[in-house]
mmCIF file of the N, C-alpha and C atoms, coordinates in Angstrom:
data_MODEL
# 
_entry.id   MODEL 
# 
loop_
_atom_site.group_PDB 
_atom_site.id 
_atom_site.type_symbol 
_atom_site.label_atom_id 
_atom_site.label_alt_id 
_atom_site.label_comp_id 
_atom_site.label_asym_id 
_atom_site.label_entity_id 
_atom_site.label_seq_id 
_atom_site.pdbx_PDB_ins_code 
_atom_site.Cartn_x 
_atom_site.Cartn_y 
_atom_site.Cartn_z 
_atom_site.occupancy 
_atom_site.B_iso_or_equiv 
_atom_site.pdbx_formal_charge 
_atom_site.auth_seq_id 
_atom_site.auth_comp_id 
_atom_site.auth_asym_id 
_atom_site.auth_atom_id 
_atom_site.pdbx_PDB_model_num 
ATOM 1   N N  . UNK A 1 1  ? -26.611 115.969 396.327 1.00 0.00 ? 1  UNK A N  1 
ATOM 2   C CA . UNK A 1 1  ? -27.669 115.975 397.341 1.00 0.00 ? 1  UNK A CA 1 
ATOM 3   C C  . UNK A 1 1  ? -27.144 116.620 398.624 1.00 0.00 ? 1  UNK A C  1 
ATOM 4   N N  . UNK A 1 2  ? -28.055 117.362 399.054 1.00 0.00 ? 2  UNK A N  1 
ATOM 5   C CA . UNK A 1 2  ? -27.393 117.810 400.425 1.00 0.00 ? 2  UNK A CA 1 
ATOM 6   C C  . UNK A 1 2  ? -27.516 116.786 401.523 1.00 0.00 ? 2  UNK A C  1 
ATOM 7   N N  . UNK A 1 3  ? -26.826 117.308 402.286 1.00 0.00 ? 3  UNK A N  1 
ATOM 8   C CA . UNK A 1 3  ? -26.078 116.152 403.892 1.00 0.00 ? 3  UNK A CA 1 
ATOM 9   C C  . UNK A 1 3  ? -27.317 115.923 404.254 1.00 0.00 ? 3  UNK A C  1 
ATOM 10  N N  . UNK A 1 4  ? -28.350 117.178 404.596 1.00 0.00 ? 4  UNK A N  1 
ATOM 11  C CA . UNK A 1 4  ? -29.299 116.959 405.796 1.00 0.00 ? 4  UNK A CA 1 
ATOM 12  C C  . UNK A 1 4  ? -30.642 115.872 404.990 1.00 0.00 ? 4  UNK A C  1 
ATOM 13  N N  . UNK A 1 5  ? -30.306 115.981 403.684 1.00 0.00 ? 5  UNK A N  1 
ATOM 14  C CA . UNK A 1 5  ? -31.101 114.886 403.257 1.00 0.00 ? 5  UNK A CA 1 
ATOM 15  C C  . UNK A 1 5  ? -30.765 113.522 403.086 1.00 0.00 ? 5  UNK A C  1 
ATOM 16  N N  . UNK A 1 6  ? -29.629 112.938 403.892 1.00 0.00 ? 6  UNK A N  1 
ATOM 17  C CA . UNK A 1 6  ? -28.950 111.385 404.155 1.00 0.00 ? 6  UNK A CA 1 
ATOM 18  C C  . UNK A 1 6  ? -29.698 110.995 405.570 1.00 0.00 ? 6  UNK A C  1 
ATOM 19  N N  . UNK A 1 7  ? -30.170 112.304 406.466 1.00 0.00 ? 7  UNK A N  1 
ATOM 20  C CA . UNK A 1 7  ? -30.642 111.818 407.363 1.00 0.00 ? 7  UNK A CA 1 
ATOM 21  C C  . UNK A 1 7  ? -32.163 111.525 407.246 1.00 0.00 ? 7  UNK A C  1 
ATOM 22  N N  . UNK A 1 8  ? -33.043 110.814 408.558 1.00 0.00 ? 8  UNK A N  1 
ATOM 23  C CA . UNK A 1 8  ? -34.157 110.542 408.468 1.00 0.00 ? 8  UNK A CA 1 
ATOM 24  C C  . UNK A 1 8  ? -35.065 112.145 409.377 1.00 0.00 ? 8  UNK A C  1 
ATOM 25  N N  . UNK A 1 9  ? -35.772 112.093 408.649 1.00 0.00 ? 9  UNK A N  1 
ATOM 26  C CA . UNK A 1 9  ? -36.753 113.146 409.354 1.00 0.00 ? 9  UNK A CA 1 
ATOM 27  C C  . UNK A 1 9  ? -37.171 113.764 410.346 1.00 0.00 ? 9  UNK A C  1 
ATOM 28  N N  . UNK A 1 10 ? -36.563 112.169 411.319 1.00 0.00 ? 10 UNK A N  1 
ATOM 29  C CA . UNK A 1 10 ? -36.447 112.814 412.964 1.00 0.00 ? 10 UNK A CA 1 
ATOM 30  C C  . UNK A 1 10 ? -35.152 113.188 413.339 1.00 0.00 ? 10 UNK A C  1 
ATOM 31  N N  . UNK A 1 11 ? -34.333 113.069 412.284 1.00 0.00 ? 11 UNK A N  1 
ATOM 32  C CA . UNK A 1 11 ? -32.676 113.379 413.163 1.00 0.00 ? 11 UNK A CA 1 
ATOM 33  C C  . UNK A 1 11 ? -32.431 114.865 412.535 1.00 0.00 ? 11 UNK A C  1 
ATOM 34  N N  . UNK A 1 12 ? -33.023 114.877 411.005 1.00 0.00 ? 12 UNK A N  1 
ATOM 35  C CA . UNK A 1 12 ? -33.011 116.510 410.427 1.00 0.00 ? 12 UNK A CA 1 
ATOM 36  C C  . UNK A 1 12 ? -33.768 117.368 411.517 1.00 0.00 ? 12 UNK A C  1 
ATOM 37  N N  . UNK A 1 13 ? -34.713 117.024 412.177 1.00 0.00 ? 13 UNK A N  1 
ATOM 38  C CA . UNK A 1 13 ? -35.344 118.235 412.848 1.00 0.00 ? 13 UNK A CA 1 
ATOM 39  C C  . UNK A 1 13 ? -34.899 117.878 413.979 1.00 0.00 ? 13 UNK A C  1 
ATOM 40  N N  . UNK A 1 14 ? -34.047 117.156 415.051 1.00 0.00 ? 14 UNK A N  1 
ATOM 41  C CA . UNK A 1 14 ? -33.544 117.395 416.204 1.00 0.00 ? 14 UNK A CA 1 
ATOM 42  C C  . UNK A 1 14 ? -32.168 118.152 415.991 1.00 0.00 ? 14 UNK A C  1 
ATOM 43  N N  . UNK A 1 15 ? -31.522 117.717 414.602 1.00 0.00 ? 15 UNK A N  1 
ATOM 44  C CA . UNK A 1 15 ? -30.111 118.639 414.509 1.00 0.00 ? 15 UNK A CA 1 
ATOM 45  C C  . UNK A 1 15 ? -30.411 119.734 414.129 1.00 0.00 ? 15 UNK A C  1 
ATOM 46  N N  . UNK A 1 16 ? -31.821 119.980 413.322 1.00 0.00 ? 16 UNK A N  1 
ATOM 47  C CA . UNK A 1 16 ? -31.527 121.618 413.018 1.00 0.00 ? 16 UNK A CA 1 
ATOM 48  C C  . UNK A 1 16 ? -32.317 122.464 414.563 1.00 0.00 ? 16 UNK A C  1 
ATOM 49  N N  . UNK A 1 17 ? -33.157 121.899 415.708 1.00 0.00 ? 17 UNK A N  1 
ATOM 50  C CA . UNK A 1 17 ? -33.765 122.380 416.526 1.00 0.00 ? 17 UNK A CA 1 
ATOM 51  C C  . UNK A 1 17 ? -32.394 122.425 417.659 1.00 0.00 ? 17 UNK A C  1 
ATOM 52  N N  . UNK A 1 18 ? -31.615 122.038 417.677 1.00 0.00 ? 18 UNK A N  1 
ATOM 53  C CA . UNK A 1 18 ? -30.155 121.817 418.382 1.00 0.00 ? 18 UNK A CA 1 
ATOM 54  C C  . UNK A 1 18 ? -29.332 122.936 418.058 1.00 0.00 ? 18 UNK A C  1 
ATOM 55  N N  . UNK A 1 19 ? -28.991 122.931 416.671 1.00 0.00 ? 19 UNK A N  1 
ATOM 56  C CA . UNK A 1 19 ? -28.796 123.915 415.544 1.00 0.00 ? 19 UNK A CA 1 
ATOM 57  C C  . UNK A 1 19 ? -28.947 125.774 415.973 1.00 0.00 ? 19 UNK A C  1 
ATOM 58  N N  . UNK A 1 20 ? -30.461 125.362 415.922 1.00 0.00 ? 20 UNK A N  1 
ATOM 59  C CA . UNK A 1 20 ? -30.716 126.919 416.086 1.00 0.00 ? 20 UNK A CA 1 
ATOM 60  C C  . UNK A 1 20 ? -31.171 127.336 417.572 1.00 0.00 ? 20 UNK A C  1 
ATOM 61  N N  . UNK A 1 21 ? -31.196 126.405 418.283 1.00 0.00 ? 21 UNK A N  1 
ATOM 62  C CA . UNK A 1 21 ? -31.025 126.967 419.840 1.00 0.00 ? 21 UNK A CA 1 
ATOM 63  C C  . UNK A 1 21 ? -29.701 126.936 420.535 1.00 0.00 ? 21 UNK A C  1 
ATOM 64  N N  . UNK A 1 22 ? -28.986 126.415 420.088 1.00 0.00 ? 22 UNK A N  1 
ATOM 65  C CA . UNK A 1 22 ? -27.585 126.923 420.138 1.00 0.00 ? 22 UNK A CA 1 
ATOM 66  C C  . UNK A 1 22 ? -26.573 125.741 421.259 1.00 0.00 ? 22 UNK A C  1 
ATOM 67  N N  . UNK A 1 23 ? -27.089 124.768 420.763 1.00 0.00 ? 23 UNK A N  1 
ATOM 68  C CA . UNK A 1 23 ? -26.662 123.328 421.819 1.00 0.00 ? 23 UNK A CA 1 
ATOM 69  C C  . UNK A 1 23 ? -24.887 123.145 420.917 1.00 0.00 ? 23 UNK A C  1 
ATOM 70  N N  . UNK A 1 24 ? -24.746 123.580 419.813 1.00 0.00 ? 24 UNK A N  1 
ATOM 71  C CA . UNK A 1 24 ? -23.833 123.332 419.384 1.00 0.00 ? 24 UNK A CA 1 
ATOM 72  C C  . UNK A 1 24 ? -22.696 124.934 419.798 1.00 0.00 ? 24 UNK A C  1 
ATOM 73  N N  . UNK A 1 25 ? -23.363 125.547 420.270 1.00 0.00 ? 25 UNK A N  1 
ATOM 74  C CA . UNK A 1 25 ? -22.769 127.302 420.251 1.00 0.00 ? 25 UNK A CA 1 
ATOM 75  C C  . UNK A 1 25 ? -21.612 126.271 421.399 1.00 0.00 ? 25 UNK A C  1 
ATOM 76  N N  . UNK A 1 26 ? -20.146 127.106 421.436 1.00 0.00 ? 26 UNK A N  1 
ATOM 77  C CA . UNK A 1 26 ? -19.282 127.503 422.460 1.00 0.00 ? 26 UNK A CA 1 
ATOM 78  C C  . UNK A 1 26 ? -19.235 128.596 423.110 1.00 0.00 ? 26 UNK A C  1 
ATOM 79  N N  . UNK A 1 27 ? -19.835 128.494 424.621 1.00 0.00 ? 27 UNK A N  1 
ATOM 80  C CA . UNK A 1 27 ? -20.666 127.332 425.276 1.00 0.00 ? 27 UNK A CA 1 
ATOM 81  C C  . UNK A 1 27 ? -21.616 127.332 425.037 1.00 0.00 ? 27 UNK A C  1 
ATOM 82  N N  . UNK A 1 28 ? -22.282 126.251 424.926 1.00 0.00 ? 28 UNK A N  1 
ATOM 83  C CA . UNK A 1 28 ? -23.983 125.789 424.333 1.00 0.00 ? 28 UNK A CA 1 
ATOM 84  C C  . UNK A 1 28 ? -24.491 126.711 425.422 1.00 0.00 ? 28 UNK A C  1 
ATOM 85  N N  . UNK A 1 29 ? -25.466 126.948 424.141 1.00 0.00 ? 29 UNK A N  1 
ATOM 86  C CA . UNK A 1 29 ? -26.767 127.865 425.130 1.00 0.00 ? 29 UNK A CA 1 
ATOM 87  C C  . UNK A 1 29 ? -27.731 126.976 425.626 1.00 0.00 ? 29 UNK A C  1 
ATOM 88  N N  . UNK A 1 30 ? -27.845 125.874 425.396 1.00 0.00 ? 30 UNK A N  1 
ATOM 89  C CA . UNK A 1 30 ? -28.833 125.073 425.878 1.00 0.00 ? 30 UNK A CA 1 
ATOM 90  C C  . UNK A 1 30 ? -28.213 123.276 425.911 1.00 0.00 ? 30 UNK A C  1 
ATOM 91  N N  . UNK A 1 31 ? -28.856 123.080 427.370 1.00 0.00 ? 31 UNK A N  1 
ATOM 92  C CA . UNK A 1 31 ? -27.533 121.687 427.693 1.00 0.00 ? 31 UNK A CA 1 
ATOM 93  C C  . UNK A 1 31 ? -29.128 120.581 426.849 1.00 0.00 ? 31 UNK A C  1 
ATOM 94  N N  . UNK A 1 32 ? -28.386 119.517 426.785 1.00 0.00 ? 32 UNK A N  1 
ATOM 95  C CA . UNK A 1 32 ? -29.045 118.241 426.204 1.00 0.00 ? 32 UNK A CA 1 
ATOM 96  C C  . UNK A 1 32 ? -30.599 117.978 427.153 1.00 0.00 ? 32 UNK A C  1 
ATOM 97  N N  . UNK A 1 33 ? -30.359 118.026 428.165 1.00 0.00 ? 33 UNK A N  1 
ATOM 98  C CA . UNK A 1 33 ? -31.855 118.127 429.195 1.00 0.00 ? 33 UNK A CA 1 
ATOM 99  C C  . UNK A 1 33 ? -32.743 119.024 428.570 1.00 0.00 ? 33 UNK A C  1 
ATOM 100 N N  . UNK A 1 34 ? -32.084 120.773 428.143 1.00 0.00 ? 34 UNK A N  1 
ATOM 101 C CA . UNK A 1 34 ? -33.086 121.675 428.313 1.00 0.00 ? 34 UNK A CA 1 
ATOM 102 C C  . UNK A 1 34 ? -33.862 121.140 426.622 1.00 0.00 ? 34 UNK A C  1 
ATOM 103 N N  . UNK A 1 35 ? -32.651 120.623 426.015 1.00 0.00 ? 35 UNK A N  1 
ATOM 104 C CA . UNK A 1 35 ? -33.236 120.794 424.662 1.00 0.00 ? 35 UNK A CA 1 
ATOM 105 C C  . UNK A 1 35 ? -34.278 119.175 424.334 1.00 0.00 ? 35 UNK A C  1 
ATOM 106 N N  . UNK A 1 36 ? -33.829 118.211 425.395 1.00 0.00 ? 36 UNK A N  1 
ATOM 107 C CA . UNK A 1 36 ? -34.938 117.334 425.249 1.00 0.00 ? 36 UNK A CA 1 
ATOM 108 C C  . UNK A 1 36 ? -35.863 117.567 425.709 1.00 0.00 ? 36 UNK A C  1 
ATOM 109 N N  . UNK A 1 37 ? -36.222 118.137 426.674 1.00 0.00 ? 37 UNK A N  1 
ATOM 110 C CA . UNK A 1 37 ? -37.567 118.828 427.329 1.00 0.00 ? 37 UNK A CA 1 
ATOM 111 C C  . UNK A 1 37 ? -38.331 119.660 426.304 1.00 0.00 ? 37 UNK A C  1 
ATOM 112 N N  . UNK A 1 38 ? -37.823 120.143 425.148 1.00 0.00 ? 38 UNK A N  1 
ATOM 113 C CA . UNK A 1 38 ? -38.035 121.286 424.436 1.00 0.00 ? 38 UNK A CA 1 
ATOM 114 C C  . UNK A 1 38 ? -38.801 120.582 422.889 1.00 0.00 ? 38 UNK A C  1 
ATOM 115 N N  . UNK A 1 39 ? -37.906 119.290 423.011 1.00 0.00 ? 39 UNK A N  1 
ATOM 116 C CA . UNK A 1 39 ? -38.581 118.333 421.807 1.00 0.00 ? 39 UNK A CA 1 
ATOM 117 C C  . UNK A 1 39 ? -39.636 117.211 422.234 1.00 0.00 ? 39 UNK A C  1 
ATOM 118 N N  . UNK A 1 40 ? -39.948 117.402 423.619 1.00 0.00 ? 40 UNK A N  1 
ATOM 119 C CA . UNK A 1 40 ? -40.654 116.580 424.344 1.00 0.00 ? 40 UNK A CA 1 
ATOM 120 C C  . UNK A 1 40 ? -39.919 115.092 423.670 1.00 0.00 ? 40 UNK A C  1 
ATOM 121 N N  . UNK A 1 41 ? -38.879 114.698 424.429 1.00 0.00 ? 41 UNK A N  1 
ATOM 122 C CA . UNK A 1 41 ? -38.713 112.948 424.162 1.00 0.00 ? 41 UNK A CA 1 
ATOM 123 C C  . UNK A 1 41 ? -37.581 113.047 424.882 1.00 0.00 ? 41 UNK A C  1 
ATOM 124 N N  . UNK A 1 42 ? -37.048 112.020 425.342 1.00 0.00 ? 42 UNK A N  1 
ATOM 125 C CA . UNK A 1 42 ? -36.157 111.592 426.753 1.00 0.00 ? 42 UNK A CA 1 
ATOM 126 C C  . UNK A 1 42 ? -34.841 111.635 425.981 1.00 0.00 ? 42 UNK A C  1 
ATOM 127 N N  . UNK A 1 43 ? -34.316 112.036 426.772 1.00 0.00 ? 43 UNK A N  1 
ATOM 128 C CA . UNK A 1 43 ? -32.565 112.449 426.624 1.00 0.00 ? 43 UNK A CA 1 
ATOM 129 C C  . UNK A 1 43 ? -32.090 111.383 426.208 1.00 0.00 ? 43 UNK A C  1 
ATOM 130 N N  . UNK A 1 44 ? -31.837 110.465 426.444 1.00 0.00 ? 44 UNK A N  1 
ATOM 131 C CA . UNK A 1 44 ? -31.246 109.439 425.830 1.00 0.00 ? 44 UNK A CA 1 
ATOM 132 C C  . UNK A 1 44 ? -32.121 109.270 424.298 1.00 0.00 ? 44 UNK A C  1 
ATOM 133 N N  . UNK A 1 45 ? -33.082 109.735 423.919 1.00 0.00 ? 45 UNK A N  1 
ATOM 134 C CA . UNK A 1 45 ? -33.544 108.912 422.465 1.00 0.00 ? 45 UNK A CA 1 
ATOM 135 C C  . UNK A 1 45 ? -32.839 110.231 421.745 1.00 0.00 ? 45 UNK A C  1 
ATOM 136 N N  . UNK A 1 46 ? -32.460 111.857 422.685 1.00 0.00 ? 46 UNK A N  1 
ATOM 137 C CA . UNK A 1 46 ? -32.365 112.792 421.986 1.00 0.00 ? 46 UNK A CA 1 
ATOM 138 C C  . UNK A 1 46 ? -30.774 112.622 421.409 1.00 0.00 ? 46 UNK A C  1 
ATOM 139 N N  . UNK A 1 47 ? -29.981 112.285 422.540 1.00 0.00 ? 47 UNK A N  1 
ATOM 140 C CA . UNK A 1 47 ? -28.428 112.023 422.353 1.00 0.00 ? 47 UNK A CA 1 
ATOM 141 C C  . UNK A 1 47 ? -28.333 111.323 420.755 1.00 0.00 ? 47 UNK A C  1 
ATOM 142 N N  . UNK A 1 48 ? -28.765 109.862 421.097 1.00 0.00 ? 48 UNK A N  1 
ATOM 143 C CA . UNK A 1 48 ? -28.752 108.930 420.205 1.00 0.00 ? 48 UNK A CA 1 
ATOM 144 C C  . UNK A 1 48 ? -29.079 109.658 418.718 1.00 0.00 ? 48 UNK A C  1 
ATOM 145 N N  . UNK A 1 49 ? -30.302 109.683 418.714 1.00 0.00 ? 49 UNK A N  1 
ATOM 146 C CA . UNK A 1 49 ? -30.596 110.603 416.947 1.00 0.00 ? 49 UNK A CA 1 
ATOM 147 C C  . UNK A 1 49 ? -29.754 111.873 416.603 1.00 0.00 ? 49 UNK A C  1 
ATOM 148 N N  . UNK A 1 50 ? -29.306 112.826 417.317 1.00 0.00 ? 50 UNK A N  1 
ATOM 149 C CA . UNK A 1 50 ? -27.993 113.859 417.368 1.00 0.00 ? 50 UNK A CA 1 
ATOM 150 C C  . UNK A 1 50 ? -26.550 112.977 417.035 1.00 0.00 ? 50 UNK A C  1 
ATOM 151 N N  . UNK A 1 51 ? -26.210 111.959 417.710 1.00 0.00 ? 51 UNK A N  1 
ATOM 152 C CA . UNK A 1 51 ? -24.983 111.306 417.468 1.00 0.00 ? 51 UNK A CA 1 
ATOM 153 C C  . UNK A 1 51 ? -25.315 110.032 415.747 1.00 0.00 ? 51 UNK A C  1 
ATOM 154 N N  . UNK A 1 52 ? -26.646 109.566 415.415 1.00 0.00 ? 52 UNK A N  1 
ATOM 155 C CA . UNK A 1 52 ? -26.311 109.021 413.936 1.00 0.00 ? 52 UNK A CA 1 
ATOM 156 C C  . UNK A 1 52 ? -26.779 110.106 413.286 1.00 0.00 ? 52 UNK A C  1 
ATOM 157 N N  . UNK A 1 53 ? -27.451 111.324 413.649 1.00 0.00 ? 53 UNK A N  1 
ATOM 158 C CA . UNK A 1 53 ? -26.862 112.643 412.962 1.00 0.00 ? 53 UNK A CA 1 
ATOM 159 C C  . UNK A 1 53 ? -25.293 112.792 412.377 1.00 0.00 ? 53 UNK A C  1 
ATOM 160 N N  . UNK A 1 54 ? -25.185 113.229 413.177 1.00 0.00 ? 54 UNK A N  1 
ATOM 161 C CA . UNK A 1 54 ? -23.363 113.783 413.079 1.00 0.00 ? 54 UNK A CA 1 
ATOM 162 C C  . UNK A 1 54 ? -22.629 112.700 412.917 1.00 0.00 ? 54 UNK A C  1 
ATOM 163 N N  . UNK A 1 55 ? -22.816 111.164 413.059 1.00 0.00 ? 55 UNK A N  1 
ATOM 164 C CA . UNK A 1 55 ? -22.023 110.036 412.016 1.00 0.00 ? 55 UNK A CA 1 
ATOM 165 C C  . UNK A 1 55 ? -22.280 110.196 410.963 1.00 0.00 ? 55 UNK A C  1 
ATOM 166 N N  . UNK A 1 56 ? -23.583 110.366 410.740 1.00 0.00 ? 56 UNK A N  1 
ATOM 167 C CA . UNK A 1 56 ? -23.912 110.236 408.782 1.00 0.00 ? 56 UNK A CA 1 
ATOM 168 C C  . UNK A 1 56 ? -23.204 111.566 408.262 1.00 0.00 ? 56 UNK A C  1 
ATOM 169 N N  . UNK A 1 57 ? -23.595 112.675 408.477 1.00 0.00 ? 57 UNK A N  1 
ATOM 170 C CA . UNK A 1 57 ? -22.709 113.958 408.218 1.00 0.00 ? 57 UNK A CA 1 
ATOM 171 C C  . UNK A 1 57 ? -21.154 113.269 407.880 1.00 0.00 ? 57 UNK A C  1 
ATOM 172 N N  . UNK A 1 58 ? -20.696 113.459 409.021 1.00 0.00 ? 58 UNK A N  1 
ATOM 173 C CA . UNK A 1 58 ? -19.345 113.507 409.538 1.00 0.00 ? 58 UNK A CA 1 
ATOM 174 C C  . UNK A 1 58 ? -18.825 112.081 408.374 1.00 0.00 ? 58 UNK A C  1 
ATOM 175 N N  . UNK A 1 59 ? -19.224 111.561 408.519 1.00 0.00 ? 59 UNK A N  1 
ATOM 176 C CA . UNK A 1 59 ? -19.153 110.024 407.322 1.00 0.00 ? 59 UNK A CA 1 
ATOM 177 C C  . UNK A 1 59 ? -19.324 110.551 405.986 1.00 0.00 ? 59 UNK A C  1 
ATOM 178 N N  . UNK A 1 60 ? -19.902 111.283 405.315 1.00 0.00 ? 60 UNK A N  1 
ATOM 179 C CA . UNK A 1 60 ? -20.529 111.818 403.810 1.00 0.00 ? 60 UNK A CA 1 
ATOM 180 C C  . UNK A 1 60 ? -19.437 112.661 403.766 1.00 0.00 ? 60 UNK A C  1 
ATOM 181 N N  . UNK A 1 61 ? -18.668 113.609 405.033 1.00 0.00 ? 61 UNK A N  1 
ATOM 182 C CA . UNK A 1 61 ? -18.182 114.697 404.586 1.00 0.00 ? 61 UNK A CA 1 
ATOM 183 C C  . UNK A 1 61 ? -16.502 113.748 404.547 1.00 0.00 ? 61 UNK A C  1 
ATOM 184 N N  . UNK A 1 62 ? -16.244 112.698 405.189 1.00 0.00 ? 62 UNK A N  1 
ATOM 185 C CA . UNK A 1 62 ? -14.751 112.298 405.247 1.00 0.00 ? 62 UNK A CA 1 
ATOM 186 C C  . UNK A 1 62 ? -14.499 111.149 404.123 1.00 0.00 ? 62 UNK A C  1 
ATOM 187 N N  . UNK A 1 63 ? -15.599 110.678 403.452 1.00 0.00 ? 63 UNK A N  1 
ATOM 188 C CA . UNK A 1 63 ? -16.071 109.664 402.392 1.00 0.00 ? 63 UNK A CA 1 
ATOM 189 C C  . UNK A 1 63 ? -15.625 110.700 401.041 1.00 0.00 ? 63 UNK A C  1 
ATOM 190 N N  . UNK A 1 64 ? -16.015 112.349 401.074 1.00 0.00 ? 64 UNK A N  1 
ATOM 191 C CA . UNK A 1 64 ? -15.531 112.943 399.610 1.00 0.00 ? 64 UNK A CA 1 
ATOM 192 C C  . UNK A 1 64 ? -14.333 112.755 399.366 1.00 0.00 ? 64 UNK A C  1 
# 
């Protein structure tokens, strides 16, 4: 099964909308403000679903 399907529906589309606007680029093209403004929902609910994003990932990929 792929990774992005361990997550729930709202964390697949904030990591891949993160993803492809480039919040993950060095240096991010877009800081955590611009990209919660962008998903309409408050920075803190955006952090949170991005970070048990990248636990569940990061957990599936150190668990093989």
């Amino acid at each position: 099964a792929s990774l992005l399907s361990k997550l729930t529906p709202r964390q697949r589309q904030m990591l891949l909308t993160a993803y492809a606007l480039g919040y993950y680029d060095v240096p991010r093209r877009i800081s955590s403000d611009e990209l919660s403004r962008h998903l309409k929902v408050d920075k803190s609910t955006l952090v949170e679903h991005l970070r048990k994003a990248e636990r569940k990932i990061i957990g599936s990929i150190i668990a093989e």
